[in-house]
SELUM-438870 format. One line per field, with one value per atom (N, C-alpha, C): residue number from 0; residue in one letter; atom name; x, y, z. Coordinates in nm, 4 decimals. Each point is the difference from the previous one (the first is absolute). Layout:
// SELUM-438870
resi	NUM,...
resn	A,...
name	CA,...
px	X,...
py	Y,...
pz	Z,...
END
This chain:
// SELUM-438870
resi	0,0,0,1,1,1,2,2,2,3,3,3,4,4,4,5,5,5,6,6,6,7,7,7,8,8,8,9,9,9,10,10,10,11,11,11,12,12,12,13,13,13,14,14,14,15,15,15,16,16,16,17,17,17,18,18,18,19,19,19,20,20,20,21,21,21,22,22,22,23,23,23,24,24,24,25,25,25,26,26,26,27,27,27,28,28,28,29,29,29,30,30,30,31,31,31,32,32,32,33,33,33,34,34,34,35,35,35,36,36,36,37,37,37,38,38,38,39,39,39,40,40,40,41,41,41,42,42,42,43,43,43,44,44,44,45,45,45,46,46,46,47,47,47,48,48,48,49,49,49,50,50,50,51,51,51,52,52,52,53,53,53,54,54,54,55,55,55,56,56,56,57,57,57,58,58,58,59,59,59,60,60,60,61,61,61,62,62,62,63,63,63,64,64,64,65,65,65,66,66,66,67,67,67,68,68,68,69,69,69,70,70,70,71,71,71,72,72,72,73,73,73,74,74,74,75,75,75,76,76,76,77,77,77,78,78,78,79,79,79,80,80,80,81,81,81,82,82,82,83,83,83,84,84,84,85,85,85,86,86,86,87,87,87,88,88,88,89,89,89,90,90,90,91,91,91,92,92,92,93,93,93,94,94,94,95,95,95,96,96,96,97,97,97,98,98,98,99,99,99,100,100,100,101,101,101,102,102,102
resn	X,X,X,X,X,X,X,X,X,X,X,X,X,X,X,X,X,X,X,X,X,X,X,X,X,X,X,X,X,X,X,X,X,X,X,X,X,X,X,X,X,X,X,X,X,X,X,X,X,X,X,X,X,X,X,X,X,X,X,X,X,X,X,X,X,X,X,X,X,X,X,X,X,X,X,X,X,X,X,X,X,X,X,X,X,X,X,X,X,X,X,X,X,X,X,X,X,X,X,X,X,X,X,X,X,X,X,X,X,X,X,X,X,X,X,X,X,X,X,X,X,X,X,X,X,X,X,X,X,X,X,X,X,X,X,X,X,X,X,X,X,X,X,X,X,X,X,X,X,X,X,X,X,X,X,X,X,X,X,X,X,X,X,X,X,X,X,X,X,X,X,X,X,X,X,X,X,X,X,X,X,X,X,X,X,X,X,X,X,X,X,X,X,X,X,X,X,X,X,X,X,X,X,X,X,X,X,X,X,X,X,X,X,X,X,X,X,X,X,X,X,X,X,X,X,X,X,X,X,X,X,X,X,X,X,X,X,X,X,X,X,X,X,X,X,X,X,X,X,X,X,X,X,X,X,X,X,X,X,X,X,X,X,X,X,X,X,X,X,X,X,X,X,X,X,X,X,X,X,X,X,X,X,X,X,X,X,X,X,X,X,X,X,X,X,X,X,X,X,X,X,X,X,X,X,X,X,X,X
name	N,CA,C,N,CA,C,N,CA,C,N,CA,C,N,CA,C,N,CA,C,N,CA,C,N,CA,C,N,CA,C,N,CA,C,N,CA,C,N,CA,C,N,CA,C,N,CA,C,N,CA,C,N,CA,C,N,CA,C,N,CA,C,N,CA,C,N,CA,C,N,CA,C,N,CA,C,N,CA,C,N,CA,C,N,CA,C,N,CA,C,N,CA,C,N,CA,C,N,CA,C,N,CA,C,N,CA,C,N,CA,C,N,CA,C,N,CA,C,N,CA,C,N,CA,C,N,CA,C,N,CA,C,N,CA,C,N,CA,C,N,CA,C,N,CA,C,N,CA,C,N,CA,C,N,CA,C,N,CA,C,N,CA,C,N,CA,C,N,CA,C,N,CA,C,N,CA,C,N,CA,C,N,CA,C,N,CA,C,N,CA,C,N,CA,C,N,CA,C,N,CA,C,N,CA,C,N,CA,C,N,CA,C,N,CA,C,N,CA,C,N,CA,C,N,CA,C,N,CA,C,N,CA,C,N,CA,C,N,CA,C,N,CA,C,N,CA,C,N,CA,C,N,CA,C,N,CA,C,N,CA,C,N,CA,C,N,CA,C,N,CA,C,N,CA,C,N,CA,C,N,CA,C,N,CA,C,N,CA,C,N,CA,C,N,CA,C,N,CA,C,N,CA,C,N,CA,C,N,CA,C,N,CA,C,N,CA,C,N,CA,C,N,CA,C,N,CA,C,N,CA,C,N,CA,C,N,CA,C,N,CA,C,N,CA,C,N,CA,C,N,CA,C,N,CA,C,N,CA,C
px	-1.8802,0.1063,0.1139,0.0456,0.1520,0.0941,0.0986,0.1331,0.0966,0.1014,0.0804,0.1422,0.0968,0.1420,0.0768,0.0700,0.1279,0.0554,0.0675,0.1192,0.1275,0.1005,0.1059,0.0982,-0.0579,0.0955,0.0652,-0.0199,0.0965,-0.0379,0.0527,-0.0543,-0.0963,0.0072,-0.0767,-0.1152,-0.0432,-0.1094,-0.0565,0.0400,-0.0516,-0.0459,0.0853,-0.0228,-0.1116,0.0644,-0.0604,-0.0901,0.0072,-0.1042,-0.1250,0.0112,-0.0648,-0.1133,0.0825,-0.0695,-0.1081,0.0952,-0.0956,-0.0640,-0.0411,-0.1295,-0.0814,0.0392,-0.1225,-0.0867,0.0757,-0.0382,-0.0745,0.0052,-0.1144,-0.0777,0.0032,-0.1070,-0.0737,0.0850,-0.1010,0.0707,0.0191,0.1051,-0.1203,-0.1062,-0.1372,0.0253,0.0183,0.0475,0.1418,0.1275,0.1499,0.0286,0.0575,0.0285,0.1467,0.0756,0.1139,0.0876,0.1036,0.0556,0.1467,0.0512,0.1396,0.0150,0.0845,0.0400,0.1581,0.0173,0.0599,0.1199,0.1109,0.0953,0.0714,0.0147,0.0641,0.1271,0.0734,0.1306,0.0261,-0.1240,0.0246,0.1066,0.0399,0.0997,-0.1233,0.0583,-0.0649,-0.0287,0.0091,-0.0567,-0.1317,0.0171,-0.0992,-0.1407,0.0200,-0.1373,-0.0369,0.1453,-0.0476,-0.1217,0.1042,-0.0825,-0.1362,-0.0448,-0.1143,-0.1032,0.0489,-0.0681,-0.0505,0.0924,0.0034,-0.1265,0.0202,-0.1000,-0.1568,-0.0439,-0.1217,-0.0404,0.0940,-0.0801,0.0211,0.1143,0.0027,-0.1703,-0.0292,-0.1061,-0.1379,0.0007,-0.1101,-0.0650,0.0560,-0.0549,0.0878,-0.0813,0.0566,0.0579,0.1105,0.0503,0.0226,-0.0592,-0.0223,0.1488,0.0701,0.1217,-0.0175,0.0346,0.0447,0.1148,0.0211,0.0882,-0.0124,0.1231,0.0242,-0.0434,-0.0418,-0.0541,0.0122,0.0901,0.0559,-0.0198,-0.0975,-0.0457,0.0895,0.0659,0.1012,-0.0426,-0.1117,0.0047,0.0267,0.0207,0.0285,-0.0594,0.0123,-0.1689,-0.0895,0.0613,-0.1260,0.1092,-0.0798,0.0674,-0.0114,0.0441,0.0100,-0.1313,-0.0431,-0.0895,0.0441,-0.0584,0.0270,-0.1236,0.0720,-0.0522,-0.0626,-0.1084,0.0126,0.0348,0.0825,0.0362,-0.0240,0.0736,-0.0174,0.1510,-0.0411,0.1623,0.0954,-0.0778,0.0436,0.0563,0.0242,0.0499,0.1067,-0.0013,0.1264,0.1356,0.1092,0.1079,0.0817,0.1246,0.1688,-0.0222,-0.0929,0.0428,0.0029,0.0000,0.0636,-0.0855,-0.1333,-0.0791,-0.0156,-0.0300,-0.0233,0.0981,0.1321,0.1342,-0.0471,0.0572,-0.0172,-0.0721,-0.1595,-0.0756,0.0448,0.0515,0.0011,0.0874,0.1730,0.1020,-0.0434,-0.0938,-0.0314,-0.0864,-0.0902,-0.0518,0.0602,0.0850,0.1203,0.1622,0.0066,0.1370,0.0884,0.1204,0.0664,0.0690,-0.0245,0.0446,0.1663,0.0284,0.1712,-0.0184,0.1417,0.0959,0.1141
py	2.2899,0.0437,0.0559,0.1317,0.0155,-0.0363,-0.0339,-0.0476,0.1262,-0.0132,0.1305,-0.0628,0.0503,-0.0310,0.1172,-0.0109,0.1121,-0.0285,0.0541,0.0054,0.0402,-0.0549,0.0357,0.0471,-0.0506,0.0678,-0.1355,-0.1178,-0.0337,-0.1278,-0.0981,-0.0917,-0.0465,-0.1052,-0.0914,0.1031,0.1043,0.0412,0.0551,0.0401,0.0885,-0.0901,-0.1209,-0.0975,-0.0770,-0.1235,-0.1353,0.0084,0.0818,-0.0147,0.1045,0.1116,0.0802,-0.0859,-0.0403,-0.0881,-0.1455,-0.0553,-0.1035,0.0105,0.1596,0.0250,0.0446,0.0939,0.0781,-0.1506,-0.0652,-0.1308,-0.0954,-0.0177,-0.0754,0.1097,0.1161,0.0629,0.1136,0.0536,0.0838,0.1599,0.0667,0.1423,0.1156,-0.0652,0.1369,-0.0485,-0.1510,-0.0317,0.0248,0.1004,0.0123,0.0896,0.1029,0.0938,0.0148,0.0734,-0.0146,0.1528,-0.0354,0.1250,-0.0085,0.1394,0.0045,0.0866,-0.0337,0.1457,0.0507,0.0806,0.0768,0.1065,-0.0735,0.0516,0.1268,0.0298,0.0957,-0.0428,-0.1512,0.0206,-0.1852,-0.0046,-0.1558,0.0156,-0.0591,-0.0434,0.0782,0.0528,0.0777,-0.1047,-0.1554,-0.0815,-0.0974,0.0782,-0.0631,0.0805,0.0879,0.1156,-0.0593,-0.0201,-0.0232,-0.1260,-0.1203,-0.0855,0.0196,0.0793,-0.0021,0.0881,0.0936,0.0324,-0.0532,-0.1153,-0.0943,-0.1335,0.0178,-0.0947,0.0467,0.1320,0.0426,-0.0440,0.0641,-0.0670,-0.1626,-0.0507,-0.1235,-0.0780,0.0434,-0.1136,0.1144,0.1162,0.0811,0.0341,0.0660,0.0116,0.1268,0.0804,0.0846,-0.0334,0.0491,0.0186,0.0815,0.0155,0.0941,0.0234,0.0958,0.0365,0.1074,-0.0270,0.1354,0.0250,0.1204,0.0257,0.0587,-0.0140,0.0463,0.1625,0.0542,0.1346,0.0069,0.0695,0.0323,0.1335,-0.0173,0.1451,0.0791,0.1161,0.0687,0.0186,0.0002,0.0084,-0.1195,0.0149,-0.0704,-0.0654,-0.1499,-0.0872,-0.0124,0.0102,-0.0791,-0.0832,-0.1312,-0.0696,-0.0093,-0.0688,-0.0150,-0.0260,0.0753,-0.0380,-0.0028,-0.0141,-0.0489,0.0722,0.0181,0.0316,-0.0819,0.0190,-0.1665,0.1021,-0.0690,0.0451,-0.1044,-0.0086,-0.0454,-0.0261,-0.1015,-0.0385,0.0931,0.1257,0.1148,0.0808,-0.0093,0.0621,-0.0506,-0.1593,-0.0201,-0.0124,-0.0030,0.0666,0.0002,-0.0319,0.0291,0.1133,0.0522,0.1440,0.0236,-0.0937,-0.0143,0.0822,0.0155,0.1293,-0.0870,-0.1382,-0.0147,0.0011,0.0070,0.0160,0.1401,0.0862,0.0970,0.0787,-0.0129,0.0443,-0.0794,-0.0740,-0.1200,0.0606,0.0442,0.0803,0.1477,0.0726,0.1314,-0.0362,-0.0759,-0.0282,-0.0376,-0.1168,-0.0421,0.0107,0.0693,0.0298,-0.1399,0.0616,-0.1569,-0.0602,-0.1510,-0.1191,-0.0089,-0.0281,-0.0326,-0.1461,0.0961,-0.1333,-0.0388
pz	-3.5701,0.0874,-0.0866,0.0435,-0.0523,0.0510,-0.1063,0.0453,-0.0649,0.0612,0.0637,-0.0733,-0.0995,-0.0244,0.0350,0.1013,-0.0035,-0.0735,-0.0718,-0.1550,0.1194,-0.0129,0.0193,-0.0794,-0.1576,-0.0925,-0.0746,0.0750,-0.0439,-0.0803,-0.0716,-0.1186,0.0635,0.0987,0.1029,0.0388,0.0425,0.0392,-0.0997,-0.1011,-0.1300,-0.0942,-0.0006,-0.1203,0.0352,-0.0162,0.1201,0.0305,0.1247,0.1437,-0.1032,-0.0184,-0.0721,-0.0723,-0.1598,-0.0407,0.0518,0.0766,0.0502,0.0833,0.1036,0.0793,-0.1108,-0.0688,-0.1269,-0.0712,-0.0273,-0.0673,0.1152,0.1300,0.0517,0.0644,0.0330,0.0199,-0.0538,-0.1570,-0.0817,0.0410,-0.0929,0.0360,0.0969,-0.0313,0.0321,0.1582,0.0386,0.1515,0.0751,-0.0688,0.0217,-0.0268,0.1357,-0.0522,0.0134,-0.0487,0.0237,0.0328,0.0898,0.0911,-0.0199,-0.0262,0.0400,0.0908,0.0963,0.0860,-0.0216,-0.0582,-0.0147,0.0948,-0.0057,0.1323,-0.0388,-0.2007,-0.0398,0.0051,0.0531,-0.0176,-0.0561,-0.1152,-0.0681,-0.0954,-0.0369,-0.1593,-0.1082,-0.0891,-0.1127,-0.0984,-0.0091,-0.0766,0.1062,0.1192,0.1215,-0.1108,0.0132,-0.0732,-0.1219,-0.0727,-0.1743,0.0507,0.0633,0.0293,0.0264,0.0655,0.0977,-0.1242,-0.0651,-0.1020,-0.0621,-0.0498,-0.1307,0.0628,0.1344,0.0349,-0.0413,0.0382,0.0010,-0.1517,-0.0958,-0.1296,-0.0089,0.0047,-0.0074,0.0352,0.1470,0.0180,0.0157,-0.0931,-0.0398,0.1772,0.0563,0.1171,0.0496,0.0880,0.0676,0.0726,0.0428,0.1856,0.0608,0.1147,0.1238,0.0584,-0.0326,0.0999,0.0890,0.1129,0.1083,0.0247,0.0587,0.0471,0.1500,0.0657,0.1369,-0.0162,0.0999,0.0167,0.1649,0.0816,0.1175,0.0258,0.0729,0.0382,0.1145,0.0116,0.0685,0.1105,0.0683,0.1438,0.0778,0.1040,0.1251,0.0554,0.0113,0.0193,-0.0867,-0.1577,-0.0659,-0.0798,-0.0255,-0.0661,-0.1811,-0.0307,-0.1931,-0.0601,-0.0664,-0.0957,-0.1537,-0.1001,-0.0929,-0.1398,-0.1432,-0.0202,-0.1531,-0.0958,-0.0948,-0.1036,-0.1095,-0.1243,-0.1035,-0.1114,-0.1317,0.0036,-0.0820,-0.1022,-0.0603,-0.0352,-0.0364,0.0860,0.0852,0.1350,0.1030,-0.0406,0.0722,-0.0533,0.0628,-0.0362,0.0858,-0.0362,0.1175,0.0437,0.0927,0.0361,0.1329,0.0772,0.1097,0.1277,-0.0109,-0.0001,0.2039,0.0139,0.1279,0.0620,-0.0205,0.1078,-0.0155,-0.0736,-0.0072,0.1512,-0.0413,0.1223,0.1280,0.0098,0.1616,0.0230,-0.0364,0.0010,0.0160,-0.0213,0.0199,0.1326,0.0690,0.0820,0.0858,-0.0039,0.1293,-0.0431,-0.0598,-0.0160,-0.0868,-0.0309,-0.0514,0.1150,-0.0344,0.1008,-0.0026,0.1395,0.0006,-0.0366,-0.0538,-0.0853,0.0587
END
């Protein structure tokens, strides 16, 4: 069976938890995911980088992908560690799709 870690980025899900699922169930059984909002802290990434080598394992990131017509909802697209980044890319499209929210 696989077991599934969302990374949030942050010590507790990257560290810890990371380590002590890989360790009772074997890395070939864990895969591990970030999703990617484009608007983390720029040491959220270092982190999340630093994790993949840390515990020799890939991680699967996506990102939001909002398609411009009318009636379809969000899909998403998978990247690499190499690709995520402050760039703010899912407001971005949600704001070109529904406009910006009052404040």
């Amino acid at each position: 069976m696989k077991h599934t870690i969302s990374l949030s980025g942050g010590r507790t899900s990257t560290g810890p938890l990371t380590h002590n699922v890989i360790k009772k169930y074997g890395k070939v059984n864990v895969d591990l995911i970030f999703c990617d909002t484009g608007a983390e802290d720029k040491d959220t990434y270092r982190f999340v980088r630093d994790a993949e080598i840390l515990h020799g394992m890939k991680i699967t990131c996506i990102k939001l992908v909002m398609p411009k017509e009318t009636g379809k909802g969000c899909d998403y697209k998978v990247c690499t560690v190499d690709d995520i980044g402050q760039d703010f890319f899912a407001w971005k499209q949600l704001t070109a799709k529904y406009g910006n929210p009052f404040i």
